[in-house]
MARZA-33835 format. One line per field, with one value per residue (C-alpha): z, x, y; residue number from 1. Coordinates in Angstrom, 2 decimals. Each point is the difference from the previous one (the first is absolute). Layout:
! MARZA-33835
c3 <- c(Z,...)
c1 <- c(X,...)
c2 <- c(Y,...)
k <- c(NUM,...)
This chain:
! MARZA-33835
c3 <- c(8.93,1.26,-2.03,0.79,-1.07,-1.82,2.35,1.21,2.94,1.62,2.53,2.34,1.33,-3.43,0.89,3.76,0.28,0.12,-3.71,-1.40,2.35,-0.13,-1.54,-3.42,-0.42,1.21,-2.29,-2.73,1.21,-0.72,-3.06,-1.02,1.43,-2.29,2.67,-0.69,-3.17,-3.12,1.24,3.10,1.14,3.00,0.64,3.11,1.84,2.27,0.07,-1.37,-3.21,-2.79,-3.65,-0.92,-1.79,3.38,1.81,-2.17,0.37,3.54,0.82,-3.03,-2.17,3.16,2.72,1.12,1.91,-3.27,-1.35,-3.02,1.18,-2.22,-3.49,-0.66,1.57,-2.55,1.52,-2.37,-0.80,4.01,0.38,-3.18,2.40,3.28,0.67,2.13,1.43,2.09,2.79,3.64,1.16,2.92,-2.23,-1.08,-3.20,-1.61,0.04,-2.96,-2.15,1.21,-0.67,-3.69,-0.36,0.90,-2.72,-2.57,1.20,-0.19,-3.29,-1.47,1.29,0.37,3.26,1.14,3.19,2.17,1.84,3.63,2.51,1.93,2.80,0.38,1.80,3.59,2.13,0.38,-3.66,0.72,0.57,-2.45,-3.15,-0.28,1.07,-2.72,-2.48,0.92,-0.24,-4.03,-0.10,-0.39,2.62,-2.05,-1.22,-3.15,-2.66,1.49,3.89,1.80,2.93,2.64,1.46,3.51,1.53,3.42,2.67,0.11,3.01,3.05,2.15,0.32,-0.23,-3.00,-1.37,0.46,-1.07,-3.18,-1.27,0.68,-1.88,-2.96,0.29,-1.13,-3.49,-1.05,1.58,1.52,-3.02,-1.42,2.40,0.08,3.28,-1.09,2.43,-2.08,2.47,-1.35,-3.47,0.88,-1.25,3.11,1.81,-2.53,0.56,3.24,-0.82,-2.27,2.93,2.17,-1.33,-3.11,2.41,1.83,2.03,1.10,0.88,2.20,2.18,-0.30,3.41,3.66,0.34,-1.39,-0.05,2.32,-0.97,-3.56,-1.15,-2.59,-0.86,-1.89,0.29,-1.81,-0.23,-1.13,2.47,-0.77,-2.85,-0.78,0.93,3.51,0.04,-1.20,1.90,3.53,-0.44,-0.54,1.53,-0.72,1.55,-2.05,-3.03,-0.09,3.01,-0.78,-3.93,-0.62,2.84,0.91,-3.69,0.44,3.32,-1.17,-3.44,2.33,2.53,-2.09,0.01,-3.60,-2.66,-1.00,-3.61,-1.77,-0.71,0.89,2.45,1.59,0.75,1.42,2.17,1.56,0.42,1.72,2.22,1.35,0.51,2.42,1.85,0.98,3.74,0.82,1.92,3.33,1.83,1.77,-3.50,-1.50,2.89,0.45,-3.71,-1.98,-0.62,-2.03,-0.68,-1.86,-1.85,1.62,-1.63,-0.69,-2.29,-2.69,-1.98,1.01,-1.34,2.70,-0.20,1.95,2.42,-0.63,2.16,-2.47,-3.37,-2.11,0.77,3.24,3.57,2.39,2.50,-2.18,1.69,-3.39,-0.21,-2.32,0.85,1.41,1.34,1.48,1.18,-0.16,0.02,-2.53,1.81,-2.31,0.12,-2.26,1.96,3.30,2.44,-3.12,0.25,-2.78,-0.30,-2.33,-0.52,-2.39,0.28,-2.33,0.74,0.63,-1.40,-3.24,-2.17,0.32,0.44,1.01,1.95,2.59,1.44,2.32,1.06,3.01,1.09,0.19,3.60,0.61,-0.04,-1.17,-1.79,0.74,-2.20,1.31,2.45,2.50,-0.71,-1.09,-3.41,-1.52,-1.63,-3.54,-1.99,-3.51,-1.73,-2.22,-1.59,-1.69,-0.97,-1.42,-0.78,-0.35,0.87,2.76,2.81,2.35,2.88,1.67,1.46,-1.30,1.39,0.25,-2.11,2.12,3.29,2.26,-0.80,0.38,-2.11,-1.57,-1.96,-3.75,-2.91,-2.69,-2.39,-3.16,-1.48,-2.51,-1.95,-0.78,-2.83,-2.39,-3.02,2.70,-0.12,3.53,-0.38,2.52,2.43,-2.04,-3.36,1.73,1.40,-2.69,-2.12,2.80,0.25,-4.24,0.08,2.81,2.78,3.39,1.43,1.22,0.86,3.64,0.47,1.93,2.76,0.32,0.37,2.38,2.29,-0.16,1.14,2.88,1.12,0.33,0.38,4.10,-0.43,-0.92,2.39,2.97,-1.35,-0.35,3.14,2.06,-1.13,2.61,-2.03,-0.97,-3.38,-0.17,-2.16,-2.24,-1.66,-3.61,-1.62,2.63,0.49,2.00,3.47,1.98,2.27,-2.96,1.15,3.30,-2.40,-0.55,2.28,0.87,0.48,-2.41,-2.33,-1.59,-3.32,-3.22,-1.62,-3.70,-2.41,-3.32,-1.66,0.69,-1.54,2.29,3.34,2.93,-1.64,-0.14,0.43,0.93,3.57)
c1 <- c(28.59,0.69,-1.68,-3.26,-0.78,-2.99,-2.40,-3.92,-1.06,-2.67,-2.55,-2.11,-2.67,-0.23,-3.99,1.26,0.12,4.20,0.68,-2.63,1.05,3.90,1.15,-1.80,1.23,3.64,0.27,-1.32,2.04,3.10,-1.20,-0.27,3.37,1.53,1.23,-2.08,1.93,-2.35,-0.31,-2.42,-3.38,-2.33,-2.35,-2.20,-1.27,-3.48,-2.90,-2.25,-1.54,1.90,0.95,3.71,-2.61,-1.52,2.20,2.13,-2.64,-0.29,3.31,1.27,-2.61,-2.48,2.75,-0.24,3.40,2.04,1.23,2.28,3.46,3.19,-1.81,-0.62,-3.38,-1.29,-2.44,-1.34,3.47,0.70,-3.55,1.48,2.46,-2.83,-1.28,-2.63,0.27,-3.06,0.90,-0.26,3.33,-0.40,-0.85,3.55,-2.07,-0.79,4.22,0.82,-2.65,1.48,3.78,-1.41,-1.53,3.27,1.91,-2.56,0.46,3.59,-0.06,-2.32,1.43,3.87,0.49,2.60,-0.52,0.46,-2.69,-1.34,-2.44,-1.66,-2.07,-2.97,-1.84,-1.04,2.81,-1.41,1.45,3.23,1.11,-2.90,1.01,3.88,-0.17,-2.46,1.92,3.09,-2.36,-0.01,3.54,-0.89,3.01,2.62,2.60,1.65,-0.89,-1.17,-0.28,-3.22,-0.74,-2.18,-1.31,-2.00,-2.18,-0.35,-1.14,3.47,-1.24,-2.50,2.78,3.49,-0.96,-2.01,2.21,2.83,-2.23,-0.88,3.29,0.61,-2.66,1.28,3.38,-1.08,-0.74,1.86,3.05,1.10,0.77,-3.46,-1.81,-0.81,-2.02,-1.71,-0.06,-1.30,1.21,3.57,-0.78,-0.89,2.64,0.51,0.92,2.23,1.94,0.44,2.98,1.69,-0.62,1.32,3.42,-0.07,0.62,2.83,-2.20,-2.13,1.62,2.93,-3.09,-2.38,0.75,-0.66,2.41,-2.37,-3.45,-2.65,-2.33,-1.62,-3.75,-1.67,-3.90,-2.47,-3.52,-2.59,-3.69,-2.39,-1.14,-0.29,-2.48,-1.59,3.07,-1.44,-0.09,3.89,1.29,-1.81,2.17,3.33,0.38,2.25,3.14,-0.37,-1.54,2.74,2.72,1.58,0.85,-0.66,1.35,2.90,0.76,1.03,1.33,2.31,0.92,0.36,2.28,2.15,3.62,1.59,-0.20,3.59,-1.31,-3.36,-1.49,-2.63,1.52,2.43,-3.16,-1.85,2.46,0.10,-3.85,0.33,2.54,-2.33,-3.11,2.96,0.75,-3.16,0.07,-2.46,-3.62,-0.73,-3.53,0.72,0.83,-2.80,-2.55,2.07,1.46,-2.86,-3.24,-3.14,-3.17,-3.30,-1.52,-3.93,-3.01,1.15,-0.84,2.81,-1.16,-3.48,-0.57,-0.47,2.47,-0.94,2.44,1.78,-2.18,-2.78,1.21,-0.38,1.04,1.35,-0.63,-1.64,2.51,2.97,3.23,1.78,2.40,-0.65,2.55,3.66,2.94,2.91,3.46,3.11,3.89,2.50,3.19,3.17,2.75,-2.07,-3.58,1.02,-2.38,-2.14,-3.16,-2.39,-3.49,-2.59,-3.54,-2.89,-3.77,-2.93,-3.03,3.40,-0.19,1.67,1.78,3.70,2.82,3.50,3.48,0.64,3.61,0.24,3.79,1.24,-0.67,3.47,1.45,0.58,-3.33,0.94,-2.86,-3.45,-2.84,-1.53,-2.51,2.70,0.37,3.81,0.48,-1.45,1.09,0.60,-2.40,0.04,-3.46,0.76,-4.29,-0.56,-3.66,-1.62,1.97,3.02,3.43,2.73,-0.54,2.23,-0.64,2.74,0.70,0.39,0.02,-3.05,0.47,1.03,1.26,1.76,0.84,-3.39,-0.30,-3.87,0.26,-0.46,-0.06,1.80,-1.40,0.10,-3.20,0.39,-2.70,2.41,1.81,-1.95,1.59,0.16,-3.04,-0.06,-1.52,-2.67,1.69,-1.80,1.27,4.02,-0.65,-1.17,3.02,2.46,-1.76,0.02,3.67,1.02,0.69,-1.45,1.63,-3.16,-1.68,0.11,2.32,-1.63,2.67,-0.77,-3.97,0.38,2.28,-2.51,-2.55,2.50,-0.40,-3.37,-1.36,0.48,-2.51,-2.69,0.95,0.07,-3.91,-1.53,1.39,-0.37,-3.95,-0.23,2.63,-2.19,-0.99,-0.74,-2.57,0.48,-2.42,0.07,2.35,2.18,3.50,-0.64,0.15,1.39,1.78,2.47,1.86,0.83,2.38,2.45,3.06,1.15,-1.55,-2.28,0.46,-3.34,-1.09,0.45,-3.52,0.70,-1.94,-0.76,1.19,4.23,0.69,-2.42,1.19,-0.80,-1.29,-3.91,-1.04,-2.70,-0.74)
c2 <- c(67.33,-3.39,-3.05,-0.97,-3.80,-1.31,-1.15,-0.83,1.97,-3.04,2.28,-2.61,2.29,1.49,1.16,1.79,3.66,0.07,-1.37,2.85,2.35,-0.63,-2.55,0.68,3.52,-0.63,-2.27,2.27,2.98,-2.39,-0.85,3.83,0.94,-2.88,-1.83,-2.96,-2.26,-0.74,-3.40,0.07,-1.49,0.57,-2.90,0.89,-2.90,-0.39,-2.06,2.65,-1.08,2.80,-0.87,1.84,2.90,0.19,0.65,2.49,2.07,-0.05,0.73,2.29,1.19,0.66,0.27,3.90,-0.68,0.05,2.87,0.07,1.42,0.43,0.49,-3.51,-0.63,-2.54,-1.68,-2.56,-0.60,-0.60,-2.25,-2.49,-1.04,-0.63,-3.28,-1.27,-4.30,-0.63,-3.19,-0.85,1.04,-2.04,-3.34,-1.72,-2.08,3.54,0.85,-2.66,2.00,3.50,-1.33,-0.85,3.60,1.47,-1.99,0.92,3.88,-0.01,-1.38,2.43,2.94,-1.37,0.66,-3.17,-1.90,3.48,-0.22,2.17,-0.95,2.88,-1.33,2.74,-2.74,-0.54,-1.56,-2.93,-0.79,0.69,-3.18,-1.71,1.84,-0.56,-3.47,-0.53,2.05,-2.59,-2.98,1.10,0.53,4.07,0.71,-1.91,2.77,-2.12,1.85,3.30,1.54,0.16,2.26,0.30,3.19,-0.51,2.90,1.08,-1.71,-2.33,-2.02,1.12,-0.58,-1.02,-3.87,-0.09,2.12,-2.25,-2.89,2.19,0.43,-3.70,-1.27,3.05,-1.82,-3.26,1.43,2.97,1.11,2.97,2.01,-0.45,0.69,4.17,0.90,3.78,2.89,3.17,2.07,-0.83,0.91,3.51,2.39,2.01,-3.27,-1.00,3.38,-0.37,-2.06,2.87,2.50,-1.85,-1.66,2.49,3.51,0.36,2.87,-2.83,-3.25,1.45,1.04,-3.14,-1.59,0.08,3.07,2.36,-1.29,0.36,-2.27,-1.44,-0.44,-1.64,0.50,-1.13,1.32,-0.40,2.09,-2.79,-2.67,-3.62,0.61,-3.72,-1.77,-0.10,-4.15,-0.05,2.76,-1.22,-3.00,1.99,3.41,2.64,-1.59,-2.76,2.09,2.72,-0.47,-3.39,0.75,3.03,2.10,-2.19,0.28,3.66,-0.10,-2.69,2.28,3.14,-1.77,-2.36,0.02,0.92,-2.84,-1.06,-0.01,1.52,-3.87,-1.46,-2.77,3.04,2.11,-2.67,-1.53,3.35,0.40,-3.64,1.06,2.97,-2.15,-2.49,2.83,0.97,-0.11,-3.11,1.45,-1.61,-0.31,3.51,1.92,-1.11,1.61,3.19,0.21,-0.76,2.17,-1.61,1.89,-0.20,3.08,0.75,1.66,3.72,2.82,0.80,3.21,-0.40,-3.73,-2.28,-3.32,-3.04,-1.64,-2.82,-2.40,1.06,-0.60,-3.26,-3.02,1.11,-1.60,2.02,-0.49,-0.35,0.85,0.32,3.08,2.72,2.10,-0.84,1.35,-1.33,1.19,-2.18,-0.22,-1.06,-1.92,0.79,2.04,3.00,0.06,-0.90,2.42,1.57,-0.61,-1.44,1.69,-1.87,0.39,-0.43,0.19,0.22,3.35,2.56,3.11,-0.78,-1.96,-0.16,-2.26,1.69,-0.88,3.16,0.07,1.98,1.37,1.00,3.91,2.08,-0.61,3.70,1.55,3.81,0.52,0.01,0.33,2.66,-1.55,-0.48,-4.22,-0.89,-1.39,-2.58,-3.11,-0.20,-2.05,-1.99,-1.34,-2.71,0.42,-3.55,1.01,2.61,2.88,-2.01,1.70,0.65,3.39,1.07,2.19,2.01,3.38,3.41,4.00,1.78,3.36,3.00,0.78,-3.14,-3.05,-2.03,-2.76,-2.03,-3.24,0.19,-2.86,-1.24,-2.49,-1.83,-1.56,-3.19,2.36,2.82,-2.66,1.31,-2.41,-2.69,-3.19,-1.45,-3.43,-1.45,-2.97,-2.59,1.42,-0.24,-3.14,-2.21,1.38,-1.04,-3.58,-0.39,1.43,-2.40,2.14,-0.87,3.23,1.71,-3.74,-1.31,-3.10,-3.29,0.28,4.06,-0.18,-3.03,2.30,2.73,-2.12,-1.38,3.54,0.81,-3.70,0.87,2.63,-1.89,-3.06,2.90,1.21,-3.66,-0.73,3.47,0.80,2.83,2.04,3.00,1.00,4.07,1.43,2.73,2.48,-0.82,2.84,0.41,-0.65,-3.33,-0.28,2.46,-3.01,-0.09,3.27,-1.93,-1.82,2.50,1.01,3.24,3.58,1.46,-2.79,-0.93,-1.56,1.72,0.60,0.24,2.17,-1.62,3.03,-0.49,3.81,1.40,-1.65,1.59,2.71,-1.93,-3.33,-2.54,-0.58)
k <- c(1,2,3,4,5,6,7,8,9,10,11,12,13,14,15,16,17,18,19,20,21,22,23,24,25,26,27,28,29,30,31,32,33,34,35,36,37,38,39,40,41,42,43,44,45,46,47,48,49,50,51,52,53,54,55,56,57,58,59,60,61,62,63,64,65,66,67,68,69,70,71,72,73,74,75,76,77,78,79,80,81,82,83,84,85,86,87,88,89,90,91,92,93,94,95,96,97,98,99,100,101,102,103,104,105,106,107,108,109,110,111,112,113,114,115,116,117,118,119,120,121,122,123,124,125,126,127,128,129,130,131,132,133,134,135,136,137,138,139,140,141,142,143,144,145,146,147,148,149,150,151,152,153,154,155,156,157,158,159,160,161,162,163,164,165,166,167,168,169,170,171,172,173,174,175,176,177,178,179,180,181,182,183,184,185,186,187,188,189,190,191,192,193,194,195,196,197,198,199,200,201,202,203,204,205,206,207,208,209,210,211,212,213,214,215,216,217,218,219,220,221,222,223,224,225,226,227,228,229,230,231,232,233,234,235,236,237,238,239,240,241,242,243,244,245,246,247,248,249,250,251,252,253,254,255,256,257,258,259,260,261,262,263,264,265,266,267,268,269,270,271,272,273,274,275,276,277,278,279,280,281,282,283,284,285,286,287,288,289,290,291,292,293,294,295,296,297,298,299,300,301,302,303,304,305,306,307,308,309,310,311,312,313,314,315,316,317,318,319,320,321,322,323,324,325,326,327,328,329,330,331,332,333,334,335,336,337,338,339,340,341,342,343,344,345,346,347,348,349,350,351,352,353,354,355,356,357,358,359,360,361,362,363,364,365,366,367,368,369,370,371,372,373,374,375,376,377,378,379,380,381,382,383,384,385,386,387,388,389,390,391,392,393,394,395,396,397,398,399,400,401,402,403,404,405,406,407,408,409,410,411,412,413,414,415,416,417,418,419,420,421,422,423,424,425,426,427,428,429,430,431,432,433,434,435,436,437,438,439,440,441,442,443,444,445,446,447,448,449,450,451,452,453,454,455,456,457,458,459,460,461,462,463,464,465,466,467,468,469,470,471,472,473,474,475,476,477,478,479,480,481,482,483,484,485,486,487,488,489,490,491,492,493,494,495,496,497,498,499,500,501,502,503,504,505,506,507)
């Protein structure tokens, strides 16, 4: 197990829903699983008014998202080491006070001058926090490291975002800086690497030579719930498609890492995002789809439209639902088309990477309905019902030689001795061990939003470029399958059940 240093885990936006939801109980599971040392602190950090007892009791005691994992779920021995700092984050005279707490915490529970900052704070303190943190001299690194890990949204656009990692710059370098996409920490996405460069069955075929075309989804059932005002202001492309999405495509596509290190992987992912072929006015009208969900009926209940829920304009033109195709210009990709979507009302839940291989040139076969063969098909499923499937071709019993397509799959689940841990629960552990792996690098999310900052230029300037409605619970708008190239290629629309595919599924 490699060392993990004594430290104090710092949450600003200690009250929010993510630290009770997530943060809380990843750190806990680590602290179960024993890969937390004996030396540690968590001091959450907000301007609601909670004494240390307080808040231990909001977050462990009372917190129904904890639940005790490797036979070690002690948790008033967990709350002794939770601490609550109540301050205006966004007030530098209260930081000299907060530095002071820190030293007396460290102190009383040993923990050095390790210290992380996790910024679970609106992004208008992204730039507020750290340079107050440096004002106190809480970046310095001369008698222990400090980190600092950055939610999503990294920028609205590609100019604040460069002007955000700028400002970042000024007071912590590169290496501390660790900007969080939970997507990454998801186990399934972490394998994609070992299927790829790990199976000599896979990577000989991973090219332009024989596949078709790749996919990546993300769909999601609820709709914007009370996050109406925020999400009105984003959309999904810059909600899901600029880190999220690319994230994958770029993990999917990569070339092979020289070595299995952190600055080796993400080289590579940079590489991907630079050859991204660049979208002009014309590919973003005939290559991109946006959509809002409408009032529907999903098993009876009636759901209101986007237009009608919270904090939402009545005429917003703020996407709900995207899709996009696009072209990677290297020597591996060149002619494969890129598929991506994501949308919020779809059927169900589920994130997955579909590559989709070429069918067999010689069509000998049929399936018994008189259509040649199909292409082969691998389902990389993300979330829920984590695993790998492959779909190919086999004989139909008895007489000829007619041939149906049948499954083969292997579900994360079916370890039974093995714990998968939530993204949260992986990523903290890289950040504390000092491996930014799994993080996004300044230069990588500032060339993902080179690509898709022409998209929204093309839809503030272009405001006659529709936006289709969609019946909540559907699969979006049916413009989408206008995207794809060639005959009888349409979307693949996932069941949430992986085992059972094709067999039954949502609508």
């Amino acid at each position: 197990m490699k060392k993990t240093d004594n430290h104090i885990l710092v949450i600003f936006g200690a009250s929010g829903d993510l630290t009770e939801r997530k943060l809380i109980p990843a750190v806990f599971n680590l602290h179960c699983r024993g890969f937390l040392p004996d030396n540690f602190a968590v001091v959450g950090v907000s301007r609601s008014a909670f004494t240390d007892e307080a808040y231990r009791e909001k977050v462990v005691f009372e917190n129904e998202h904890l639940k005790d994992v490797g036979g070690n779920g002690d948790r008033a021995k967990f709350a002794k080491r939770i601490y609550y700092h109540a301050m205006q984050t966004n007030n530098p005279a209260d930081y000299p006070i907060f530095r002071d707490r820190l030293k007396q915490i460290s102190l009383e529970c040993e923990t050095g001058d390790n210290c992380i900052f996790y910024l679970s704070t609106p992004p208008s303190l992204y730039e507020v926090i750290p340079r107050s943190l440096a004002e106190v001299g809480l970046h310095r690194e001369q008698d222990g490291w400090k980190r600092l890990i950055i939610e999503k949204p990294f920028g609205y656009n590609l100019e604040t975002a460069i002007d955000l990692n700028q400002k970042l710059l000024q007071y912590f370098s590169e290496s501390q800086l660790y900007r969080i996409d939970h997507y990454l920490g998801k186990e399934t996405v972490q394998n994609l690497l070992i299927t790829r460069f790990g199976n000599s069955i896979f990577e000989p075929i991973w090219n332009r030579n024989y596949i078709h075309h790749i996919e990546v989804t993300a769909a999601e059932t609820v709709g914007v719930e009370k996050r109406g005002g925020y999400y009105d202001g984003s959309g999904a492309m810059r909600d899901m498609v600029q880190n999220h999405l690319l994230q994958l495509v770029a993990l999917v596509a990569m070339e092979p890492p020289v070595q299995a290190t952190e600055t080796s992987i993400r080289n590579e992912r940079m590489k991907l995002f630079q050859s991204l072929r660049a979208l002009s006015e014309d590919d973003v009208v005939n290559n991109v789809i946006r959509g809002q969900y409408t009032q529907s009926k999903i098993k009876g209940e009636s759901v209101p439209g986007y237009r009608e829920e919270e904090g939402v304009a009545t005429e917003s033109r703020t996407e709900t639902y995207f899709a996009m195709k696009f072209f990677i210009d290297n020597w591996r990709w060149s002619g494969v088309p890129f598929y991506i979507r994501t949308g919020k009302r779809l059927p169900t839940r589920v994130s997955e990477i579909v590559i989709h291989f070429k069918p067999t040139p010689h069509h000998l076969f049929s399936k018994g309905n008189g259509l040649p063969n199909t292409e082969n098909i691998l389902v990389i499923r993300i979330q829920p019902n984590e695993g790998i499937l492959l779909k190919f071709a086999m004989k139909i019993p008895g007489a000829g030689l007619q041939a149906t397509d049948v499954n083969m799959d292997f579900h994360y689940s079916d370890l039974n001795d093995a714990y998968i841990p939530e993204a949260y629960e992986r990523l903290l552990l890289d950040c504390i061990q000092g491996d930014a792996t799994l993080y996004a690098r300044g230069d990588a999310v500032e060339a993902a939003w080179e690509f898709v900052d022409p998209i929204l230029k093309v839809w503030e300037s272009n405001p006659d470029i529709k936006i289709y409605g969609y019946p909540a619970g559907t699969w979006g708008p049916e413009h989408a399958d206008d995207l794809l190239e060639g005959d009888n290629i349409t979307w693949r629309y996932p069941c949430r059940n992986l085992t059972d595919d094709g067999i039954y599924c949502e609508l």
